[in-house]
Backbone bond lengths (Angstrom), bond angles and torsions (degrees), N, CA, C in turn:
res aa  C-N    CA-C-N  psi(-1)  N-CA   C-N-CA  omega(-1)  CA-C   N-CA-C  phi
1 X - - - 1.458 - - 1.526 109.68 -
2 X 1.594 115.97 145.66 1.357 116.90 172.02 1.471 107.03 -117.76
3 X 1.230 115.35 177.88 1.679 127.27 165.90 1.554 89.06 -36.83
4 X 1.305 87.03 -78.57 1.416 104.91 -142.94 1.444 117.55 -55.41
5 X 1.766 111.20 3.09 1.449 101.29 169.86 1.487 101.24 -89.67
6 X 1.117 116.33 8.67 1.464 110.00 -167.34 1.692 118.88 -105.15
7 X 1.735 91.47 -4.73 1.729 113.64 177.08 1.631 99.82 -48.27
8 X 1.206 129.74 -52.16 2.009 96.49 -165.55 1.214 100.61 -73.25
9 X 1.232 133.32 -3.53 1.844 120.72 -170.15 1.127 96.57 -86.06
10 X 1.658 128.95 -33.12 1.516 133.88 -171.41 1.750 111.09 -75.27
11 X 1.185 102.68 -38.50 1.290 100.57 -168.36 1.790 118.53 -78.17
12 X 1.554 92.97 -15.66 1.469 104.00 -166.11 1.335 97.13 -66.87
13 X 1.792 103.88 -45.73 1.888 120.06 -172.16 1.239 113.23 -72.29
14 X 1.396 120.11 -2.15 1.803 113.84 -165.17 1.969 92.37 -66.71
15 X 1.651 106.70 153.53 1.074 111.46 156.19 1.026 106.30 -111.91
16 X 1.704 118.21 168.75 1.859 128.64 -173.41 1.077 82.18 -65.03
17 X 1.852 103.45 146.26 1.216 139.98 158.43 2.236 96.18 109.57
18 X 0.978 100.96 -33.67 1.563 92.11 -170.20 1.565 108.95 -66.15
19 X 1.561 92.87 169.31 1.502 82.22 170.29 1.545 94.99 -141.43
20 X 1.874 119.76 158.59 1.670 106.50 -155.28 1.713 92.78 -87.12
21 X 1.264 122.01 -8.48 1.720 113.78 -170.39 1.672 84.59 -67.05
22 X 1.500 122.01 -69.42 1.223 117.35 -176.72 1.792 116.47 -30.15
23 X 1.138 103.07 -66.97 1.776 102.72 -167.01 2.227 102.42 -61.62
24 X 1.280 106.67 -26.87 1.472 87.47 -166.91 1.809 90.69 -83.74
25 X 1.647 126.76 -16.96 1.232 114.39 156.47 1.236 119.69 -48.84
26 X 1.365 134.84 -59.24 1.573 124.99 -171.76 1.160 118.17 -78.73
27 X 1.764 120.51 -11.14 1.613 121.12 156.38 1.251 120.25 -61.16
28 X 1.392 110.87 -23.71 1.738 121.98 -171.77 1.729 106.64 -72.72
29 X 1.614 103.95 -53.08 1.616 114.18 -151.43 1.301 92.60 -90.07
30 X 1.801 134.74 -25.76 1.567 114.34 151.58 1.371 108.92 -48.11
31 X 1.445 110.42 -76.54 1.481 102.43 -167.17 1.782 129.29 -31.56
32 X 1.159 102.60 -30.83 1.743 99.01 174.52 1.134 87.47 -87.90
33 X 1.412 155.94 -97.96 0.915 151.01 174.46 1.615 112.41 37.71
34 X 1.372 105.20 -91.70 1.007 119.10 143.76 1.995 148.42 -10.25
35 X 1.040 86.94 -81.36 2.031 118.16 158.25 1.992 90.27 -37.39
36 X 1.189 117.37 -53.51 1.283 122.17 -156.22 1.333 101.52 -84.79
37 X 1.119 120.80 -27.69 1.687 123.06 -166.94 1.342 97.97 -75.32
38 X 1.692 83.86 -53.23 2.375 87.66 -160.62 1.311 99.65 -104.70
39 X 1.747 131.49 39.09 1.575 123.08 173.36 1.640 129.30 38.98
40 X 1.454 111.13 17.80 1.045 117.94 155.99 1.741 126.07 -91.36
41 X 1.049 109.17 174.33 1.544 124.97 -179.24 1.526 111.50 -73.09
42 X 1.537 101.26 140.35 1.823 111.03 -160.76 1.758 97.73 -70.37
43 X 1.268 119.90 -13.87 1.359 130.45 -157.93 1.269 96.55 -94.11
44 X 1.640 142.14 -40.16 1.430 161.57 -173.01 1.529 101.70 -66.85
45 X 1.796 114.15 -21.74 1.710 106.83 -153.42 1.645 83.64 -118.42
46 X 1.084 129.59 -13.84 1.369 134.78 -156.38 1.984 103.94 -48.35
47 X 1.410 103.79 -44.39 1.571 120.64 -153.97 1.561 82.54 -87.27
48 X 1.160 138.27 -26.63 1.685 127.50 -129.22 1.751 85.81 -120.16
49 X 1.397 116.28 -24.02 1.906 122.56 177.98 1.871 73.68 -93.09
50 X 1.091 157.63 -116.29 1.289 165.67 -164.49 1.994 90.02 22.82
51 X 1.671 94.06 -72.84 1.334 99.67 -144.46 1.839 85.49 -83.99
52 X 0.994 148.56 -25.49 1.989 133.40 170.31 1.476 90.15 -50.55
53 X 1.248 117.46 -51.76 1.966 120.51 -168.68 1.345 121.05 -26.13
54 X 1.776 78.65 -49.34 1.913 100.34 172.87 1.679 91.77 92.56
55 X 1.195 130.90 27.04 1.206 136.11 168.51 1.503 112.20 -80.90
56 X 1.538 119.11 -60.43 1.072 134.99 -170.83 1.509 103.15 -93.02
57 X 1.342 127.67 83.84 1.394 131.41 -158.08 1.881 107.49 -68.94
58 X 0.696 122.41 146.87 1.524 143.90 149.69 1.374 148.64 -116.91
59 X 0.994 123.23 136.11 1.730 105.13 -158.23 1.377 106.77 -97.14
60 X 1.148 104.96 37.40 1.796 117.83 149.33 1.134 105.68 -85.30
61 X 1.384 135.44 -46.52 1.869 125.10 -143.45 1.676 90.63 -91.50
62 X 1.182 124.84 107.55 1.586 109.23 144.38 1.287 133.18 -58.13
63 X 1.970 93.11 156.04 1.757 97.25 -155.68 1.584 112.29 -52.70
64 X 1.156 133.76 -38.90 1.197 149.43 175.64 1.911 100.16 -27.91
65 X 1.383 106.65 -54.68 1.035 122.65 -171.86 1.721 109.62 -55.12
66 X 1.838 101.78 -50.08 1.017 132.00 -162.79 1.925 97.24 -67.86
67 X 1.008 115.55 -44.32 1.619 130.65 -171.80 1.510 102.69 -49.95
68 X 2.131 99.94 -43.13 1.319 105.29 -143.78 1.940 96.36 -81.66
69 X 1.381 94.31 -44.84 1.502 92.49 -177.00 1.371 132.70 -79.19
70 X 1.695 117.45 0.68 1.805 119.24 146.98 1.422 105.52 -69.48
71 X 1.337 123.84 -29.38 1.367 103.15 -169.38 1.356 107.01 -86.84
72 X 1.146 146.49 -7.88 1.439 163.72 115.68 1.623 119.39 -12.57
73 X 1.803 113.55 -51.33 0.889 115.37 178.15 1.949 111.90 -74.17
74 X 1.404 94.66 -39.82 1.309 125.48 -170.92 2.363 101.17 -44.57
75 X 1.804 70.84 -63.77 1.742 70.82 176.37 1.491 127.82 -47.34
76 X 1.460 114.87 -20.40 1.467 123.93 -155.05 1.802 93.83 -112.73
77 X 1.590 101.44 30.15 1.877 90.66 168.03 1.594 111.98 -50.28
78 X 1.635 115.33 151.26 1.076 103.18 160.15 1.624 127.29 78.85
79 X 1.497 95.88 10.61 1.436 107.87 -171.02 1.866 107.13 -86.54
80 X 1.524 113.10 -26.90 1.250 99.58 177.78 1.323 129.18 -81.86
81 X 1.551 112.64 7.41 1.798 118.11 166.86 1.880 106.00 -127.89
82 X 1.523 98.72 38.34 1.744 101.15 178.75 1.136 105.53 -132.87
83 X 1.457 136.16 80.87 1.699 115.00 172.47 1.005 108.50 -29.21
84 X 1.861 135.87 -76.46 1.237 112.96 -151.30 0.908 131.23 -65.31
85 X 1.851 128.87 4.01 1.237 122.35 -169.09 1.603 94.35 -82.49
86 X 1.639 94.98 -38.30 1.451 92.01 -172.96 1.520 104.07 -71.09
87 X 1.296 156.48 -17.34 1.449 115.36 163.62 1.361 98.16 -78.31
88 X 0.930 151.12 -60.17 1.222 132.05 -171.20 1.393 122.34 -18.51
89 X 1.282 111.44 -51.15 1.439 123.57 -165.39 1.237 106.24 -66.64
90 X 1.344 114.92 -15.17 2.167 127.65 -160.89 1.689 82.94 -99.87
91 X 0.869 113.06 -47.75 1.572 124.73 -164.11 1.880 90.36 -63.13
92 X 0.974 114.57 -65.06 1.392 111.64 -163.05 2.074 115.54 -68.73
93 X 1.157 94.77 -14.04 1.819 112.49 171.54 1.681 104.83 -29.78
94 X 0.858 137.77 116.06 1.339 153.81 131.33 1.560 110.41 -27.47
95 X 1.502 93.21 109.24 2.002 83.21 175.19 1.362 119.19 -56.64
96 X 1.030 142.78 -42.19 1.537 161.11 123.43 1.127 95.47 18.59
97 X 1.220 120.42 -73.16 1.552 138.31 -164.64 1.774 124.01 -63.19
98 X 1.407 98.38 -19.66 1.556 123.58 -171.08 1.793 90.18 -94.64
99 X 1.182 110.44 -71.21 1.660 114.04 -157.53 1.503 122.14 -100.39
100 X 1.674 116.64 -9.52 0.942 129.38 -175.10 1.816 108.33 -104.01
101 X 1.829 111.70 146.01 1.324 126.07 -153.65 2.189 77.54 -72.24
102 X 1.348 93.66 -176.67 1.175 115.73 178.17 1.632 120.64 -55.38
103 X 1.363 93.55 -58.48 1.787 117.36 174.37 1.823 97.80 -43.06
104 X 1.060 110.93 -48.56 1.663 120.97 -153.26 1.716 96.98 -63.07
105 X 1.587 104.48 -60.79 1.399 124.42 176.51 1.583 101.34 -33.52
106 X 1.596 112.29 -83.55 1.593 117.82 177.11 1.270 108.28 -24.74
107 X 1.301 111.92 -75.87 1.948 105.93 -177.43 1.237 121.83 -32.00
108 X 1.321 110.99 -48.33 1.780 117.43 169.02 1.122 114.82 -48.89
109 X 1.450 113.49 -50.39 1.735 110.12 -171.35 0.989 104.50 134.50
110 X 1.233 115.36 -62.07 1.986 129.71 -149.58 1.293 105.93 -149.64
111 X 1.217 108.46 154.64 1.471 121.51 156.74 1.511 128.27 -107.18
112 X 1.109 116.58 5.92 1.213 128.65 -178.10 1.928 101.43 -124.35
113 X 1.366 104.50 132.51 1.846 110.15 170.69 1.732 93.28 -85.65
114 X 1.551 74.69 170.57 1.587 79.00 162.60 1.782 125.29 -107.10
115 X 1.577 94.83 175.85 1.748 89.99 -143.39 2.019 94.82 -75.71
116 X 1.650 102.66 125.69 1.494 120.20 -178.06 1.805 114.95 -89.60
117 X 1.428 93.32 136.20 1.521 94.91 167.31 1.004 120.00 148.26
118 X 1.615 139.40 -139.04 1.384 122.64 176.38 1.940 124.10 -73.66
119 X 1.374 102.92 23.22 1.540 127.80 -160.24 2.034 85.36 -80.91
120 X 1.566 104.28 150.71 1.322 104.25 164.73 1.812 92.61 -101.86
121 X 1.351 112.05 174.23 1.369 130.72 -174.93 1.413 98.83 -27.67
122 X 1.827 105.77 -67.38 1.524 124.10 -170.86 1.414 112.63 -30.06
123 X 1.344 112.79 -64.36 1.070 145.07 -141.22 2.083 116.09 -90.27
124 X 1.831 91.76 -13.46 0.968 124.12 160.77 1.485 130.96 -53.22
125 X 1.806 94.02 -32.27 1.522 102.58 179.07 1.603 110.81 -105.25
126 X 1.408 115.18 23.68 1.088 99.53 -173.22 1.447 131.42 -60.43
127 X 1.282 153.97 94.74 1.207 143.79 -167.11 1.935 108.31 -34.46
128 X 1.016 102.32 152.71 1.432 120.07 -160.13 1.781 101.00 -81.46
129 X 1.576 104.41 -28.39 1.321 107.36 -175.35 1.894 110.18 -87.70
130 X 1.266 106.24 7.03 1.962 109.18 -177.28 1.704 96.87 -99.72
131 X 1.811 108.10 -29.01 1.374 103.43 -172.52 1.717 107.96 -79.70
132 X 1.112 130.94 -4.96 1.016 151.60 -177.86 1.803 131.81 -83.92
133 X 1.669 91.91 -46.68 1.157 93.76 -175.70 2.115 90.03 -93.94
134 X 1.030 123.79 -5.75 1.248 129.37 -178.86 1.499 107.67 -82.14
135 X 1.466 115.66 -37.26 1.293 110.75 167.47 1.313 136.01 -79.75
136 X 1.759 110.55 -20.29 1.183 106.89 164.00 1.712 131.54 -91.19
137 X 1.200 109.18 -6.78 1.800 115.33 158.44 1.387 105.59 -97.83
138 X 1.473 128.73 0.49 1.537 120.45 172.20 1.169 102.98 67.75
139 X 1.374 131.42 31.95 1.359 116.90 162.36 1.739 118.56 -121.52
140 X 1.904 101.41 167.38 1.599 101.08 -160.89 1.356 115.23 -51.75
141 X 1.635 107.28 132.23 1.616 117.61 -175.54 1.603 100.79 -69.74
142 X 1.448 130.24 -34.86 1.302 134.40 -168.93 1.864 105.36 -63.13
143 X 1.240 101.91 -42.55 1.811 110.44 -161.92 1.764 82.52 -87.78
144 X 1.325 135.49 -38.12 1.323 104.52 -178.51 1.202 120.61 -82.44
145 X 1.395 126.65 -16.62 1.442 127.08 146.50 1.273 115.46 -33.90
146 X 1.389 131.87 -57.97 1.215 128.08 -160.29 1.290 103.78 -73.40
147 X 1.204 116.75 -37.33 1.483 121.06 -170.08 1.846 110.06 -68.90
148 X 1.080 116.11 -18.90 1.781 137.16 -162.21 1.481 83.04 -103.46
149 X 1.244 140.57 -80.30 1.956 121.01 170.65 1.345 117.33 -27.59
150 X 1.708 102.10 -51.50 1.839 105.49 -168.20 1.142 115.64 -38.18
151 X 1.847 106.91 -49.39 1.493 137.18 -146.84 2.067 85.84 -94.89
152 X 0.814 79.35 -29.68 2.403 66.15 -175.09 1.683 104.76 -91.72
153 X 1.306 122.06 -23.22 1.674 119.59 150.80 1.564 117.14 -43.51
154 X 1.400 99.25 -48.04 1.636 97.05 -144.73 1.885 92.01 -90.07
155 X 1.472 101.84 -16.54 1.488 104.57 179.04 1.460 123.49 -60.28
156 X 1.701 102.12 -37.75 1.396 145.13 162.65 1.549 106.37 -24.81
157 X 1.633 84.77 -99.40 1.478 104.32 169.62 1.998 143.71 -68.09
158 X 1.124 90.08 -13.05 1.691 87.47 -178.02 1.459 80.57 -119.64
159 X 1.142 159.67 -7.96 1.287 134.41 179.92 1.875 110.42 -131.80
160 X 1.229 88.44 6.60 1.770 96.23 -175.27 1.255 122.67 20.88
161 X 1.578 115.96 73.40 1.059 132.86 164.79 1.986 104.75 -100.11
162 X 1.298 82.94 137.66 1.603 100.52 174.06 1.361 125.97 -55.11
163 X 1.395 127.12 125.17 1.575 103.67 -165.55 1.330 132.81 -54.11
164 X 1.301 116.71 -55.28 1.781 115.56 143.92 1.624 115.04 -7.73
165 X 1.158 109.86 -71.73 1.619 106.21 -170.65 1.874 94.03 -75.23
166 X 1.103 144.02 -59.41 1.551 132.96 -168.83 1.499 95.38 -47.11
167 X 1.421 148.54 -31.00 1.163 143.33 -173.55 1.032 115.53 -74.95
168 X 1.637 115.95 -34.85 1.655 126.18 -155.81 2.028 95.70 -82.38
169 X 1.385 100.96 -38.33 0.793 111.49 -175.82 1.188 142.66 -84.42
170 X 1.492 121.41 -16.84 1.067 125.44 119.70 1.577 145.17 -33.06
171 X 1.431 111.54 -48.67 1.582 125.21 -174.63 1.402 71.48 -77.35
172 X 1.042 139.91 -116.99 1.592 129.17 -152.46 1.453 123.58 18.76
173 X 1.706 100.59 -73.96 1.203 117.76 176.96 1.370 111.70 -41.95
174 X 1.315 112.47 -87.45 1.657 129.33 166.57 1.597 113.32 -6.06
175 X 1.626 98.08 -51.96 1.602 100.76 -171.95 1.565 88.62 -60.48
176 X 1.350 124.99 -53.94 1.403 112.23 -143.14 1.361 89.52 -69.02
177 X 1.056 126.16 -46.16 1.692 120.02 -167.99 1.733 116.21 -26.10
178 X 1.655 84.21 -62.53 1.182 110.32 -161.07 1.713 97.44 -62.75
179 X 1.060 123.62 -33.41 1.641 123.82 -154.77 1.982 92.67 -86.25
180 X 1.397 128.12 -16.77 1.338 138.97 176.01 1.563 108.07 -64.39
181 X 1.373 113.43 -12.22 1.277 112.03 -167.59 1.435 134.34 45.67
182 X 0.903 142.81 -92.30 1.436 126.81 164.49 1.700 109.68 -123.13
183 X 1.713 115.13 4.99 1.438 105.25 -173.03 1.307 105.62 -59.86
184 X 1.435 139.62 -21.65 1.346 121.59 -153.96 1.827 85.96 -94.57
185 X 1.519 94.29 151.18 1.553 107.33 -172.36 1.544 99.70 -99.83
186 X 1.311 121.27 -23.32 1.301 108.02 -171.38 1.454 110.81 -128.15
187 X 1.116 113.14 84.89 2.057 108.80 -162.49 1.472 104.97 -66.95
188 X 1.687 117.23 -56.02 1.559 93.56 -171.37 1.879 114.74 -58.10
189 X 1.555 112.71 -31.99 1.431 104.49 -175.02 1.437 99.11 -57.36
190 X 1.381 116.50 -56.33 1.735 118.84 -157.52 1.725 105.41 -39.47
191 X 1.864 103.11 -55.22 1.251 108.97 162.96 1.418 140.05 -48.65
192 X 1.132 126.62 -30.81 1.492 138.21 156.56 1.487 109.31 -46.70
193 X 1.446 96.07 -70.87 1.633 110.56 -167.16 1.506 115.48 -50.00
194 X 0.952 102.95 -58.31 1.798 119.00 174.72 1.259 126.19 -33.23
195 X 1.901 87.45 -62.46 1.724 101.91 -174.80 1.326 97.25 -58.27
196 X 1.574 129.96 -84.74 1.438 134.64 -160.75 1.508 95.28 -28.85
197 X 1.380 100.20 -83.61 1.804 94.64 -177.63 1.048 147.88 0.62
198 X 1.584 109.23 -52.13 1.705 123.49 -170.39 1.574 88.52 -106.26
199 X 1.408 120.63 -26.51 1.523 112.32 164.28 1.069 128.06 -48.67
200 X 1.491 128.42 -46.76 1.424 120.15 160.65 1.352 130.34 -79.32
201 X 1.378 116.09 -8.76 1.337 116.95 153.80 1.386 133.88 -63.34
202 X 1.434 110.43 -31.59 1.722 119.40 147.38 0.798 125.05 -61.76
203 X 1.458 131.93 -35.65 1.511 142.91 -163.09 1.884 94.66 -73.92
204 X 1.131 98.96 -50.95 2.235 116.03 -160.76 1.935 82.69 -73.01
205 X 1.566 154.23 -1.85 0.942 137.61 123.62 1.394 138.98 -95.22
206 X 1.217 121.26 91.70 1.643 115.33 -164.74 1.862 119.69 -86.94
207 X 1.579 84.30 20.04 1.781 92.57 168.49 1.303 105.10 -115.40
208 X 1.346 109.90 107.47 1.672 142.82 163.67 1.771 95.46 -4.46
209 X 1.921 106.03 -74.23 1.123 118.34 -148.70 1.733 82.89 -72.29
210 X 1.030 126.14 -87.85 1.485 134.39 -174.32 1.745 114.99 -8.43
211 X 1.465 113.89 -36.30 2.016 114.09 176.99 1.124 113.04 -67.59
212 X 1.033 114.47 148.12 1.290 133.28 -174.27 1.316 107.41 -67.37
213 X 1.660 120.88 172.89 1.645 120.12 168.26 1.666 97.94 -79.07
214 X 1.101 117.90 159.11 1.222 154.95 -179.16 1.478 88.52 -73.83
215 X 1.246 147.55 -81.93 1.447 150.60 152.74 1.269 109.87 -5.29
216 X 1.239 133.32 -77.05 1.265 140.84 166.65 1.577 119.63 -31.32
217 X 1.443 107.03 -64.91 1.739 104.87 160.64 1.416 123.15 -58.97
218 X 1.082 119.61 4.51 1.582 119.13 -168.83 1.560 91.02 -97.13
219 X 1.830 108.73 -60.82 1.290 120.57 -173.47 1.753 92.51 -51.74
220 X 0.709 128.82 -116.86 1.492 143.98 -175.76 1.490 102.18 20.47
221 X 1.369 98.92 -61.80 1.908 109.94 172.48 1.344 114.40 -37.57
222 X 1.444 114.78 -71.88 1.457 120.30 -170.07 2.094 89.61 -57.64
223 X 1.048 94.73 -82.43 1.578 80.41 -175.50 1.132 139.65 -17.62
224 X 1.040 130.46 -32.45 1.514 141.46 150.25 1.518 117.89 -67.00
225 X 1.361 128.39 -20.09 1.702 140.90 175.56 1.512 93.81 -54.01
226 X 1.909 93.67 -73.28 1.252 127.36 -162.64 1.800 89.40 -31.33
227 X 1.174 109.32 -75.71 1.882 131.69 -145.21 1.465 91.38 -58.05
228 X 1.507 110.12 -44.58 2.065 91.96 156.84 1.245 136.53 -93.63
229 X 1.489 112.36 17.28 1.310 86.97 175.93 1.606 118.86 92.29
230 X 1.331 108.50 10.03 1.644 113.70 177.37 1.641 110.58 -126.86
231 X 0.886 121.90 30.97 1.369 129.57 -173.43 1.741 112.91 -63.07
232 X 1.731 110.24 -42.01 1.001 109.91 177.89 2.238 126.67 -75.14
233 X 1.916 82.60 -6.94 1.757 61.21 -155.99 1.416 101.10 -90.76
């Protein structure tokens, strides 16, 4: 078996904001992961990293479980054109998660620890996509943290978006930030502007199936920059 026979099961499960290069990346680097722990074949672990992913659902994992590991995936936008996310992501593996059957994983909780090191508690949760877009404009990871809570509070409350979706929608953003490389001149504005923006454009449809992709509102955005002339700021 490969990933890639496993693409319609992935795509069916994606939630908004993911993308499937990302998720069949972190199906891949468990699976060796894995292969390496318990000396079996990367092809033997392929289905068994699929279903911890929480891609390939089973009605063993409770939702709790289910909550925990999109937001897991969620953190790791952008991981299939980032080495470091991807060691990171190897780095952060749950031994559990490497050698232990499916059932075992669930009991644990997670398959992913949280991220270790000179981090205080807070700072522990930083989503993977704030350290990112902080490293590529070189600016403080701490103040854009704050600013990435500020902005998922206020998404909360003045625009009552569901936390799931204020998250999805954010990492979106972030990804795109980050993937602009340094053209944008003004990252926290770009980030301000954006989020709210496409925030109430989700908000003005409150049928799930009926909103648009997150992708789609992004494109549309820049397209309209472009046609005035604001692309850079």
């Amino acid at each position: 078996m490969s990933v890639r026979e496993l693409l319609p099961k992935i795509e069916d499960a994606l939630s908004r904001g993911e993308d499937v290069d990302d998720v069949v990346t972190m199906i891949q680097l468990l699976a060796d992961a894995r292969a390496r722990a318990k000396h079996t074949f990367v092809e033997e672990e392929l289905s068994w990293a699929a279903k911890i992913i929480c891609i390939i659902l089973d009605p063993v994992k409770p939702p709790a479980y289910q909550r925990i590991a999109t937001q897991a995936r969620l953190e790791f936008a952008g991981i299939a054109t980032h080495e470091r996310l991807r060691h990171l992501f190897v780095e952060r593996l749950e031994r559990v998660a490497m050698i232990g059957d499916l059932r075992a994983v669930v009991a644990h909780g997670r398959f992913l620890s949280a991220i270790s090191g000179r981090r205080s508690s807070t700072m522990a949760r930083t989503p993977a996509v704030v350290d990112r877009v902080a490293s590529v404009y070189d600016i403080d990871a701490d103040k854009l943290l704050r600013l990435y809570e500020s902005m998922r509070t206020v998404l909360r409350r003045r625009l009552e978006l569901r936390l799931p979706d204020a998250e999805r929608l954010l990492q979106a953003v972030f990804t795109r930030c980050a993937e602009e490389g340094q053209h944008i001149l003004n990252p926290h504005g770009w980030l301000l502007d954006t989020t709210f923006e496409l925030g109430e454009q989700l908000r003005s449809q409150p049928i799930v199936t009926a909103q648009p992709r997150l992708e789609d509102l992004l494109r549309d955005r820049e397209d309209d920059d472009r046609a005035l002339g604001l692309d850079a700021e």
